[in-house]
C-alpha positions as CSV (number, residue, x, y, z in Angstrom):
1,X,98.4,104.5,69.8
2,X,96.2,104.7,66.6
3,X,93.3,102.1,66.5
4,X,93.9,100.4,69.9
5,X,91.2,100.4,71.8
6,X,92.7,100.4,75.2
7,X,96.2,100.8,76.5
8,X,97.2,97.8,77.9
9,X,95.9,93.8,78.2
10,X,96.3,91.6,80.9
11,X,96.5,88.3,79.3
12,X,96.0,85.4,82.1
13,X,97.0,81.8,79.8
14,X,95.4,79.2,81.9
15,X,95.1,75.6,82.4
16,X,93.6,73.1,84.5
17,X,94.0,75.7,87.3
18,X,90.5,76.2,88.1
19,X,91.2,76.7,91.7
20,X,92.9,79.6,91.4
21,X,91.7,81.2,88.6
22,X,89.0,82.9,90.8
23,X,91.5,84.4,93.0
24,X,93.1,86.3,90.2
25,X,90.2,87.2,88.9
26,X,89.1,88.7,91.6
27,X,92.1,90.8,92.2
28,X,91.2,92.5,89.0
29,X,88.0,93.6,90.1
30,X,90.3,95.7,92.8
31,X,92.2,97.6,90.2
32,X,92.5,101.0,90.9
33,X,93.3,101.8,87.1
34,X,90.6,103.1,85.1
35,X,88.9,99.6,83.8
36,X,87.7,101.7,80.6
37,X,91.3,101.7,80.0
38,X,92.1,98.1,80.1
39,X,91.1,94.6,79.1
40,X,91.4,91.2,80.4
41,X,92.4,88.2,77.9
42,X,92.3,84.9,79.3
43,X,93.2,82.3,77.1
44,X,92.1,78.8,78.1
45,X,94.8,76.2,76.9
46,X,92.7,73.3,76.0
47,X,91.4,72.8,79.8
48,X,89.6,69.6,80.9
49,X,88.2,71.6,84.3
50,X,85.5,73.9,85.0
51,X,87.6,76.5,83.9
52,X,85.0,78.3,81.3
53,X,82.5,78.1,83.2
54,X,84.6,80.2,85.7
55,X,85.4,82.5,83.5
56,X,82.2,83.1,81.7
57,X,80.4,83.4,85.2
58,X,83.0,86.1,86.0
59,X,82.0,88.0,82.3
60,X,78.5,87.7,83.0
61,X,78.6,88.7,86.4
62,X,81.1,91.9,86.1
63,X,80.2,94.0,82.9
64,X,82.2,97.0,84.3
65,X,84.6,94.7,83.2
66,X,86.2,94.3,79.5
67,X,87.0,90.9,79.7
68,X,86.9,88.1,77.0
69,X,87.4,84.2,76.8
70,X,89.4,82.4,74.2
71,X,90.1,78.4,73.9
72,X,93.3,78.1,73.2
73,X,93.3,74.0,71.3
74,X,97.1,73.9,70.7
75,X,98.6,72.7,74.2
76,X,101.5,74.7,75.6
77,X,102.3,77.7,77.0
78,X,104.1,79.4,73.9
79,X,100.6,78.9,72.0
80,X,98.4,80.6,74.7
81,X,100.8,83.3,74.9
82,X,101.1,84.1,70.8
83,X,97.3,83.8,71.1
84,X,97.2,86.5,73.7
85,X,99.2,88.8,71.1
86,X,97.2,88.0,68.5
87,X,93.8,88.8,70.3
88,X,95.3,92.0,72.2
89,X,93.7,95.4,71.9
90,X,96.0,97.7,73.5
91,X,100.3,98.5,72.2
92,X,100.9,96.7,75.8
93,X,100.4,93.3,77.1
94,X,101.1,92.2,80.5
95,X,101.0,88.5,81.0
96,X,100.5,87.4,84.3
97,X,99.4,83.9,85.6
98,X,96.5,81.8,87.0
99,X,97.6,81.9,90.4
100,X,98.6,85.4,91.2
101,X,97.3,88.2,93.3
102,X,97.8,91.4,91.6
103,X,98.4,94.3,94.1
104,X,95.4,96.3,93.5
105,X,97.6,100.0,92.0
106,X,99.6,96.9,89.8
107,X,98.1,98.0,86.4
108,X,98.3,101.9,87.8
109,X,102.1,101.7,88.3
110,X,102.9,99.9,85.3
111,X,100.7,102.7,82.9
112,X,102.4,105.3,85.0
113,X,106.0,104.0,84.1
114,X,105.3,103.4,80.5
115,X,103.2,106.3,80.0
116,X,106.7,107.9,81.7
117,X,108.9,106.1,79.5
118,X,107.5,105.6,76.1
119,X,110.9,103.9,75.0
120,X,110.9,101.0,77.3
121,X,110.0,97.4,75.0
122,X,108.7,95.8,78.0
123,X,109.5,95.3,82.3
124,X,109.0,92.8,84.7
125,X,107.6,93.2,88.2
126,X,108.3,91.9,91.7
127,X,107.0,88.9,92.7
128,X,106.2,88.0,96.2
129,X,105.5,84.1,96.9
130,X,102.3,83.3,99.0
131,X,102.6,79.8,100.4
132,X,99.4,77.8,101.0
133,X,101.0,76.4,104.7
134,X,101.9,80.1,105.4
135,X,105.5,79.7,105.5
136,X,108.5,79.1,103.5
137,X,110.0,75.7,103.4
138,X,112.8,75.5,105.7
139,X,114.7,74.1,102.7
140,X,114.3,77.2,100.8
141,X,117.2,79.6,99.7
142,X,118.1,82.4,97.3
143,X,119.2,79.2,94.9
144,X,116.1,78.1,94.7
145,X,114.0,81.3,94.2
146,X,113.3,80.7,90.7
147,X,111.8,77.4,92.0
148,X,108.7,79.1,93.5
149,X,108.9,82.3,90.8
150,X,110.0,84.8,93.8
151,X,111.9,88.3,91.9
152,X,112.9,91.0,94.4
153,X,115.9,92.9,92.7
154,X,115.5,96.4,95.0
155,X,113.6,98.5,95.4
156,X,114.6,100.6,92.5
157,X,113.9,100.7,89.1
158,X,117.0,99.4,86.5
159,X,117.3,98.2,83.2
160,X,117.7,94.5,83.5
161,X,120.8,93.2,84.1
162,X,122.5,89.7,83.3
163,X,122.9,89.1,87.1
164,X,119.2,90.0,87.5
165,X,118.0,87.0,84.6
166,X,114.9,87.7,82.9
167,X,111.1,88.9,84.1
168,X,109.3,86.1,85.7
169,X,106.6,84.6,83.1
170,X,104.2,85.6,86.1
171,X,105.0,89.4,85.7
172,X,106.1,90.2,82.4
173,X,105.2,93.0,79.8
174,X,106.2,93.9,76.4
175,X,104.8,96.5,73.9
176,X,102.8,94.0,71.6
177,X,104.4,95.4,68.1
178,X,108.1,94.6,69.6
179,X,106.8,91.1,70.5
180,X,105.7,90.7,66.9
181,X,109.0,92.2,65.5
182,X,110.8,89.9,67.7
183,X,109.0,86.4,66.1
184,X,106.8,86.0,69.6
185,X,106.6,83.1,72.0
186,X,108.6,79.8,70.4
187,X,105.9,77.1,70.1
188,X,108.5,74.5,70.3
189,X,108.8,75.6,73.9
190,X,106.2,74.8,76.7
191,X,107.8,75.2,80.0
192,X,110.3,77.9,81.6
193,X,112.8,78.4,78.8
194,X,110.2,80.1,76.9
195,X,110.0,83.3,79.5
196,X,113.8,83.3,78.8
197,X,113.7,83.0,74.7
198,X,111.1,86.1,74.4
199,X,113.5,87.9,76.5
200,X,116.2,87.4,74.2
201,X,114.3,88.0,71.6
202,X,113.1,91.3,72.5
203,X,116.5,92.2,73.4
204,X,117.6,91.9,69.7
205,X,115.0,94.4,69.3
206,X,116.1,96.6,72.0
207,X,117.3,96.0,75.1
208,X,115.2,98.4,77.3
209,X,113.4,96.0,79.5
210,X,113.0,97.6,83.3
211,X,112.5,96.2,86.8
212,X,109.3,98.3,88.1
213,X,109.5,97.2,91.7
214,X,106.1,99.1,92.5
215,X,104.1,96.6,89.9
216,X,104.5,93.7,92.1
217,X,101.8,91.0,93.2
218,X,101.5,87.7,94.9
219,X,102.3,84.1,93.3
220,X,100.8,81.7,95.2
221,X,102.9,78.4,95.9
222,X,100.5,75.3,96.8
223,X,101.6,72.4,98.6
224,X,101.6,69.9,95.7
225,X,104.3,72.1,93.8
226,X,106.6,71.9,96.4
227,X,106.3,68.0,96.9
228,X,109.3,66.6,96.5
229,X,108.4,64.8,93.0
230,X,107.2,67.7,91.5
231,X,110.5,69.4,92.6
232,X,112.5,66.8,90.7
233,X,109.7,67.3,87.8
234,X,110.1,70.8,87.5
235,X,113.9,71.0,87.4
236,X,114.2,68.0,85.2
237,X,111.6,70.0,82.7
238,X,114.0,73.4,82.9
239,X,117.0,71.1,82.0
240,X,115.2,69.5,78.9
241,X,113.8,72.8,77.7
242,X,116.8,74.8,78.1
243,X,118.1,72.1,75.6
244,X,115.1,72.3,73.3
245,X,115.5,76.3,73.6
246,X,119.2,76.1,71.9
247,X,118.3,73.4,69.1
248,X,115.5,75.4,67.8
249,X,117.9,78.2,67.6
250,X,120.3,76.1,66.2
251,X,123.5,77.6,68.8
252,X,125.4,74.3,68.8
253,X,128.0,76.1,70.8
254,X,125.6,77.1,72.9
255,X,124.6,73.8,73.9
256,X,128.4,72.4,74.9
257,X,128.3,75.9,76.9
258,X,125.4,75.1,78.9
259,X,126.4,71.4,79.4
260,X,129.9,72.9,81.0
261,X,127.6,75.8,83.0
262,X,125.2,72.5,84.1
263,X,128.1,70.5,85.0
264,X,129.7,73.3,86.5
265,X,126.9,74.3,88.5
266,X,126.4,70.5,90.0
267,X,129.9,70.3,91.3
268,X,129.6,73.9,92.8
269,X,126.3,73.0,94.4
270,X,128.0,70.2,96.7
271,X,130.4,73.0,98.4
272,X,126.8,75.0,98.5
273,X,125.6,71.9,100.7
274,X,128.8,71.4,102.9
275,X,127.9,75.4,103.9
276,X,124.9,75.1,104.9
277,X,125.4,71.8,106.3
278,X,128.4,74.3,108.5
279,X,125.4,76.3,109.2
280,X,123.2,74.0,110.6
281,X,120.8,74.0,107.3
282,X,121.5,70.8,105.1
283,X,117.7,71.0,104.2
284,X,118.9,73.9,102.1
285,X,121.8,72.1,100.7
286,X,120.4,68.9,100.1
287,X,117.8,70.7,97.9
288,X,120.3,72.9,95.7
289,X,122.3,69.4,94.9
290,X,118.5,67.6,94.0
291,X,117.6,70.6,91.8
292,X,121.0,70.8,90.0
293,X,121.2,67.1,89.8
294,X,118.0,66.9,88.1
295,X,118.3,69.9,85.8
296,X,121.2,68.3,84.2
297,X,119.5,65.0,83.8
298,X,117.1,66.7,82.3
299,X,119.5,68.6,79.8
300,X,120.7,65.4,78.6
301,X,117.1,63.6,78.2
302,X,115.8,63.4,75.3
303,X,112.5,63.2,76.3
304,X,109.6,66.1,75.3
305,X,108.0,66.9,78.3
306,X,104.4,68.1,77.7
307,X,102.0,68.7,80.3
């Protein structure tokens, strides 16, 4: 542990989200984990809101509290997230977003592993989606579940698996000196892809990343992001940064394999539709087919998309 100075951060990279910022802030304050133990990072990514004013207020009003406030200038996700390893005081850094509810024993069960386990490079949690209407879209499936951020693998814990993807950017911890070996975040990346290049990366370091089930919290799914546009937005974003992903690392075969997987996937998600329609739910089906559809479009754009 040496000179750190607590034993884990909980990096929150934020922006424009100063609605529900105070929400997860105030989840912290619930922590039933020694709070001399840990530290809060948030790193503001160039936000136009009230954000740091929110934050700050927070600080001011919560000294118990090691907290601190960084502007983050470079827009993107990759660059808040390198910024939160580079401002970390603790071997562990848990990253979790602006819009989540953490479970108030979430930073107790995740020392309690690690502390457990001192081999493990990093884990991600369970998510559990909290929709703003109060109830999932009836168009919602298991298809889609990566959509809204929802991870439910069990209820026990397991090394990740390739069935089981990667940790969910909104619940996901690595020792800070493996992220560092492994090159950090890819600032050519700003959307989803980059939750799925650390993971690789660390996995070159070693590949003992758990599912803790018990370090779960809420993600909370407003109405605008599951608009229909957005929908389209968000899938047609994955597409063209899963394509950015593979040039950066220069895996040209990699890119004619994902085309096929893309293509692939599209033509499978018809028979998808014709199922549910069998079952009464072409809602579902119709929205498997739009998010494939547009993923793929999105692969072969050559658009940047920058928020």
């Amino acid at each position: 542990m040496k000179n750190e100075l607590f034993k884990i951060s909980l990096v929150i990279c934020t922006y424009n989200r100063s609605r529900y910022l105070p929400g997860s802030l105030e989840s912290i304050k619930l922590q039933s984990y020694d709070k001399n133990l840990f530290e809060v990072i948030v790193i503001d990514n160039a936000s136009t809101d009230d954000t740091a004013p929110i934050v700050k207020t927070f600080i001011f009003e919560n000294p118990n509290i090691h907290i601190s406030y960084y502007y983050e200038k470079n827009k993107g996700l990759s660059f808040a997230r390198n910024r939160g390893i580079a401002e970390a005081k603790s071997p562990l850094i848990a990253y979790v977003d602006d819009d989540v509810i953490l479970t108030p024993d979430y930073l107790m069960e995740l020392m309690t592993f690690f502390d457990s386990n001192p081999a493990a490079a990093g884990a991600g949690g369970k998510v559990i989606p909290k929709y703003e209407s109060g109830t999932e879209p009836v168009w919602m499936s298991k298809y889609l579940y990566g959509f809204v951020g929802n991870v439910n693998h069990g209820n026990e814990v397991k090394l990740f698996s390739p069935d089981m993807k990667y940790p969910a950017g909104c619940n996901m911890i690595y020792k800070k000196d493996i992220l560092q070996k492994a090159g950090g975040f890819n600032n050519d990346l700003r959307f989803r892809s980059d939750d799925k290049y650390i993971f690789y990366k660390v996995r070159e370091v070693s590949d003992k990343i758990f599912y803790l089930p018990d370090a779960w919290l809420y993600h909370y799914i407003d109405s605008y992001r599951l608009d229909i546009t957005n929908f389209k937005t968000l899938f047609l974003k994955t597409g063209n940064e899963e394509k950015r992903r593979l040039i950066s690392e220069g895996n040209t075969t990699g890119l004619f394999k994902k085309l096929f997987e893309y293509l692939f996937k599209f033509s499978a998600s018809f028979i998808l539709y014709f199922l549910f329609l069998f079952k009464g739910q072409p809602s579902k089906g119709k929205y498997v087919v739009i998010s494939q559809w547009n993923t793929l479009k999105g692969f072969m754009k050559k658009d940047v998309f920058v928020r």
